[in-house]
C-alpha positions in Angstrom: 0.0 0.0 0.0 2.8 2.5 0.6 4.4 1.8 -2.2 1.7 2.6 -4.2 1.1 5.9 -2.8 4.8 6.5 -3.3 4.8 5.8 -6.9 1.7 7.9 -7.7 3.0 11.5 -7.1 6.3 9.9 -9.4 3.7 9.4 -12.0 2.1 12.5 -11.8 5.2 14.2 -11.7 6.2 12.8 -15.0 3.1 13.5 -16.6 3.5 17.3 -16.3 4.8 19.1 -19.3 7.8 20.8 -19.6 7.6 24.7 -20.9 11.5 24.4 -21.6 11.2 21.6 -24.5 7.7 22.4 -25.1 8.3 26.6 -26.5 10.3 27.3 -29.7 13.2 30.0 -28.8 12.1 33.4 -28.9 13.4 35.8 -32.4 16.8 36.5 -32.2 17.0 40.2 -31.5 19.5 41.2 -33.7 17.1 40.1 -36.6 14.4 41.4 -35.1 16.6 44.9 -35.9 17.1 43.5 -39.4 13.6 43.0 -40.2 12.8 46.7 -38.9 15.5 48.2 -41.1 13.9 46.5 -43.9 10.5 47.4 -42.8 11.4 51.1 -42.8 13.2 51.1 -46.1 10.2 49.8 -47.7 7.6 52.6 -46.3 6.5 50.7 -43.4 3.9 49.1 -45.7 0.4 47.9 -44.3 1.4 44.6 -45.5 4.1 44.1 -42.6 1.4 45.7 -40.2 2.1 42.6 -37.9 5.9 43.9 -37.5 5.4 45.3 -33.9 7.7 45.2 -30.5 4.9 43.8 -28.9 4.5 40.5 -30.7 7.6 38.1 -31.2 8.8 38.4 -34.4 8.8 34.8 -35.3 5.3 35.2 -35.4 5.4 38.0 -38.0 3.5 37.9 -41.2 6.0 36.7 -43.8 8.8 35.6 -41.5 10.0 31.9 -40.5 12.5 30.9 -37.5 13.9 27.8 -36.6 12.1 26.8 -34.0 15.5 25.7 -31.8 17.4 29.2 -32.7 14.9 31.5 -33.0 16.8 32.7 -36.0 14.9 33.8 -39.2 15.6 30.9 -41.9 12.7 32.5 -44.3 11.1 35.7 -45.3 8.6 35.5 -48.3 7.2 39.1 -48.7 4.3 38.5 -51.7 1.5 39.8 -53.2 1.4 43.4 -51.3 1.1 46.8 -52.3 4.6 47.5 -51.1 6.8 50.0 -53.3 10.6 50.7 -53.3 13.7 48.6 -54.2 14.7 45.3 -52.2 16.1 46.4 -49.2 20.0 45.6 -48.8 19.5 44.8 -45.3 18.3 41.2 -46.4 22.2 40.3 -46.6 22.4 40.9 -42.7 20.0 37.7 -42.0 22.7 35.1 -41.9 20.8 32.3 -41.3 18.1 32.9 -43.9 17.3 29.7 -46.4 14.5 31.3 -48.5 14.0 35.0 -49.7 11.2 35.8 -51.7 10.3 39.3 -53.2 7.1 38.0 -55.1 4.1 39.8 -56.9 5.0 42.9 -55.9 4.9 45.0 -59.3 6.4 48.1 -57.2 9.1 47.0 -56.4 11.8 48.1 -58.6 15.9 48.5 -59.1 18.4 46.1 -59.1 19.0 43.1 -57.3 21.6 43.7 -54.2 24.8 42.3 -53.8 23.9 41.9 -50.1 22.0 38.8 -51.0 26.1 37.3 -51.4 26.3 37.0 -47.7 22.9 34.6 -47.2 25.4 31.8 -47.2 22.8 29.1 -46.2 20.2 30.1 -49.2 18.6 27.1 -50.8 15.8 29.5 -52.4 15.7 32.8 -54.1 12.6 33.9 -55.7 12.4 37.9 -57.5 9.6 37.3 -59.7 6.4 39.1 -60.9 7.8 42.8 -60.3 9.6 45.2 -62.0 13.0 44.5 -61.3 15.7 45.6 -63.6 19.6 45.8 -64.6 21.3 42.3 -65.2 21.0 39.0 -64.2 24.3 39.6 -61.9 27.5 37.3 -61.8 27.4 37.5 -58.1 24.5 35.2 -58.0 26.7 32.3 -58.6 28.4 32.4 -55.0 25.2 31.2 -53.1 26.4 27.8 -54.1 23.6 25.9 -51.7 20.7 27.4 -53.8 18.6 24.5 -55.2 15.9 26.9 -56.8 16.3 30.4 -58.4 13.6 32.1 -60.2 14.4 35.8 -61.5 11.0 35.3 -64.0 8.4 37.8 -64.7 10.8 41.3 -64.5 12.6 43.7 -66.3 15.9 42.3 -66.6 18.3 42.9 -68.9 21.7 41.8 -70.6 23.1 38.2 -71.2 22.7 35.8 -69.2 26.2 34.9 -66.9 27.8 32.1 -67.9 28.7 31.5 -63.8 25.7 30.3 -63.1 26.6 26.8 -64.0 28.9 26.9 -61.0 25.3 26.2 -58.7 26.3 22.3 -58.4 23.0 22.1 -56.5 20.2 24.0 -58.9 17.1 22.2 -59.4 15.3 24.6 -61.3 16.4 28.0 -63.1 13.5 30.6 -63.9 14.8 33.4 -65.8 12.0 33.5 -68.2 9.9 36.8 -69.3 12.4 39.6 -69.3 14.1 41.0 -71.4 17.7 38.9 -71.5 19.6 39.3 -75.1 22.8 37.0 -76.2 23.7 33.6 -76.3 22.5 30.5 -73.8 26.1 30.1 -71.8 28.1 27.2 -73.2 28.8 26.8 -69.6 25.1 25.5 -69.2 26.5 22.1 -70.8 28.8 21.7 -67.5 26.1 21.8 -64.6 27.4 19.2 -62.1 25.6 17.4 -59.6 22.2 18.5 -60.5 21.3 19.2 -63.9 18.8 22.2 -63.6 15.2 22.6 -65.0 16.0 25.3 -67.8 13.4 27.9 -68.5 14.1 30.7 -70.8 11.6 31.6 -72.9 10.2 34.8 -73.5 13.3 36.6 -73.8 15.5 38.1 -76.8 17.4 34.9 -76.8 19.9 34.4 -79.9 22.4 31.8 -81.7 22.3 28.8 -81.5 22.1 26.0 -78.3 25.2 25.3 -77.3 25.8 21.3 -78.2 27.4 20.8 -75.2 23.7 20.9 -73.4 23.4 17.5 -74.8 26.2 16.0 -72.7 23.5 16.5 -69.6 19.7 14.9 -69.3 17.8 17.9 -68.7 14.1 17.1 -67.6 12.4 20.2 -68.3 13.3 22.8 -71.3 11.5 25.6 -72.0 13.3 28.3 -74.4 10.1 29.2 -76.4 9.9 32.7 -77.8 13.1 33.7 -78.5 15.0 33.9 -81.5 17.2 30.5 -81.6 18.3 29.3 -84.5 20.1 25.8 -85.6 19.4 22.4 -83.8 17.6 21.5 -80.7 18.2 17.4 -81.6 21.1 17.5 -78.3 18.4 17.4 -76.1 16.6 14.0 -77.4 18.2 10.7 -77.8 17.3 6.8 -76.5 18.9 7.3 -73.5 17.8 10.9 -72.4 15.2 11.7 -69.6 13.9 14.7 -71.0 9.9 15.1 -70.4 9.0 18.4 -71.1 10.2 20.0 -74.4 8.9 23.8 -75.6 11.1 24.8 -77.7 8.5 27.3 -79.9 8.1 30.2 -81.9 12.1 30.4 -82.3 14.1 30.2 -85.8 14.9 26.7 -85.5 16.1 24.6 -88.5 17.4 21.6 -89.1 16.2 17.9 -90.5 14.3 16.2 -87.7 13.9 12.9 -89.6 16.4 10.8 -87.8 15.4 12.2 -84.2 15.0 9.6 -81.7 12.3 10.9 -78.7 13.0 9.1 -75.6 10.1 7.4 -73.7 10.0 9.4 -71.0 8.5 12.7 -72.9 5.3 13.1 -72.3 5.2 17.4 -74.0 6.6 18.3 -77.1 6.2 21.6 -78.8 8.0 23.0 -81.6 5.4 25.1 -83.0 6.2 28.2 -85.5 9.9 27.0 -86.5 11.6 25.8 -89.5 12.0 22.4 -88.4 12.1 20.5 -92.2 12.2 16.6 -92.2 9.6 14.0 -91.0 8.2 12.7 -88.0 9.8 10.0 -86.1 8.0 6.5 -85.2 9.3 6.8 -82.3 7.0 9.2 -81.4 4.4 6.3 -81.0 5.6 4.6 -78.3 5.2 8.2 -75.8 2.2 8.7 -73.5 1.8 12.0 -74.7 0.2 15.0 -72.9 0.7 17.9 -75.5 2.1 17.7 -78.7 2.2 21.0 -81.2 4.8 20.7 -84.4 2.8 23.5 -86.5 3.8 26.2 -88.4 7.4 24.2 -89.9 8.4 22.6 -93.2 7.4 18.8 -92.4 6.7 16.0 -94.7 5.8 12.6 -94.7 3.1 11.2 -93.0 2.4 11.3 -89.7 3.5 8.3 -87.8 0.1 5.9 -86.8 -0.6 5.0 -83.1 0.6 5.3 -80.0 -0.7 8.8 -78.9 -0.6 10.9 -82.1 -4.3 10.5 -83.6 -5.5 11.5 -80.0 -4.7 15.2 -81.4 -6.6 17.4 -83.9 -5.5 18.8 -87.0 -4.1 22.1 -85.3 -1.2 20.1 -83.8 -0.3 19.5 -87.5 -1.2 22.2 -89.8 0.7 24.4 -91.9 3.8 21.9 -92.9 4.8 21.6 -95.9 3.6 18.2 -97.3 2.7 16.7 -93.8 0.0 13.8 -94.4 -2.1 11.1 -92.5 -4.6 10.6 -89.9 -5.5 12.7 -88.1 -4.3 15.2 -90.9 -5.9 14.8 -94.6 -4.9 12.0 -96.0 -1.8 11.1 -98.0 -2.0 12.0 -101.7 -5.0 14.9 -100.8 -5.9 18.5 -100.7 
């Protein structure tokens, strides 16, 4: 009996929780400075209304901390009317991981050098605003990011060959702005990860570097631009590719003796040059989108696997293309 009344108040005593491992860290005070300079530089906008000394700024609108730290490890500032340039007091968050400036077509200038010293970035994202100047150089020393999207801005100038040095990109938006020159032939020497490429809408010239075939890209989007020559490097039996828009460019070449891997499941060469015909090995994809209008193709079109699933519009204005589901061979 009196052991059982000794182990009870045991028991109850263990079954009490315990604040200290319970409660995340409170904000690091020297970010919470950060985040006030940045505040103040952008107009003390109604968006960061939440940024007050009398709730912890962990629990700020647009802000992230590690919950053991209390450091901030993201700030995603999006969609607001919030006007200015991007604050070069971002660099002084060292432990940040994701910065986003996003939907905010106010914001304007260039993109800071600051941004050098997040050290521990994986994510960037400077899209939908009115950014401008170049695609910076500089941008290749965040070597941990795994996603960088610059898309939907004003930016201007070639596009730096350094990026290639970002062993650990996953994806790489720098698509509708205003970019001119050549794609780097440093884009052929990604290692480690091989990016998703997206490029189009810009003022894109020459021709793709071959040595982007020596990689397996996934996804390539360089539509509307003005390329010219061969886009064959990115096909082949062996390659991984599964989504291909490489559209209203100046591409031209003889596609005849393209092989299309299994694994693409988009293709769309629409309003090229493209002269040759279609490969059978076209029937044996599970197509999701297929568009190879507006070129100089003959031949008749390949029968079954996925390509009679699509109307005439995926096919019209070739040369001498023929076959279901286009008029037949030897008509109008």
């Amino acid at each position: 009996m009196k052991i059982t009344i000794f182990v009870i108040p045991i028991l109850i005593f263990l079954s009490l929780p315990t604040p200290s491992l319970s409660l995340s860290k409170p904000c690091n005070k020297n970010d919470q400075k950060v985040l006030f300079q940045i505040k103040n530089s952008l107009g003390n906008p109604y968006h960061l209304a939440s940024w007050q000394t009398t709730l912890d700024c962990c629990k700020w609108y647009c802000v992230k901390c590690n919950k053991t730290t209390g450091r901030i490890i993201e700030l995603t500032i999006f969609a607001g009317n919030i006007s200015g340039q991007i604050p070069p007091e971002v660099g002084n968050l060292p432990y940040l991981q994701t910065l986003m400036f996003h939907k905010l077509t106010n914001l304007t200038g260039q993109i800071p050098s600051t941004i050098t010293k997040l050290t521990h970035l994986t994510s960037l994202t400077l899209s939908w605003t009115n950014l401008s100047g170049p695609v910076h150089s500089f941008l290749s020393q965040l070597t941990n990011l795994n996603f960088l999207d610059l898309s939907f801005n004003n930016l201007t100038g070639s596009i730096p060959p350094e990026l290639s040095k970002l062993t650990n990109l996953g994806a790489l938006h720098l698509d509708r702005n205003k970019l001119t020159g050549v794609i780097p032939e440093s884009f052929g020497t990604f290692t480690g990860s091989v990016p998703d490429l997206y490029l189009s809408h810009n003022q894109l010239t020459g021709d793709i570097p071959k040595s982007l075939g020596y990689l397996n890209f996934s996804r390539v989007d360089v539509s509307r631009n003005q390329l010219r020559g061969d886009f064959s490097m990115f096909f082949g039996r062996n390659k991984t590719i599964q989504i291909a828009d490489l559209s209203r460019n100046r591409f031209w070449f003889d596609l005849s003796k393209v092989e299309f891997p299994a694994s693409l499941t988009y293709l769309d060469f629409n309003h090229n040059k493209v002269y040759g015909s279609l490969s059978a090995t076209l029937t044996g994809l599970s197509l999701q989108g297929l568009n190879v209008s507006y070129n100089s193709l003959c031949g008749k079109i390949p029968q079954g696997g996925d390509l009679q699933k699509f109307d005439h519009s995926t096919y019209f204005h070739n040369r001498c293309l023929c076959g279901s589901p286009f008029w037949a061979c030897g008509g109008p």
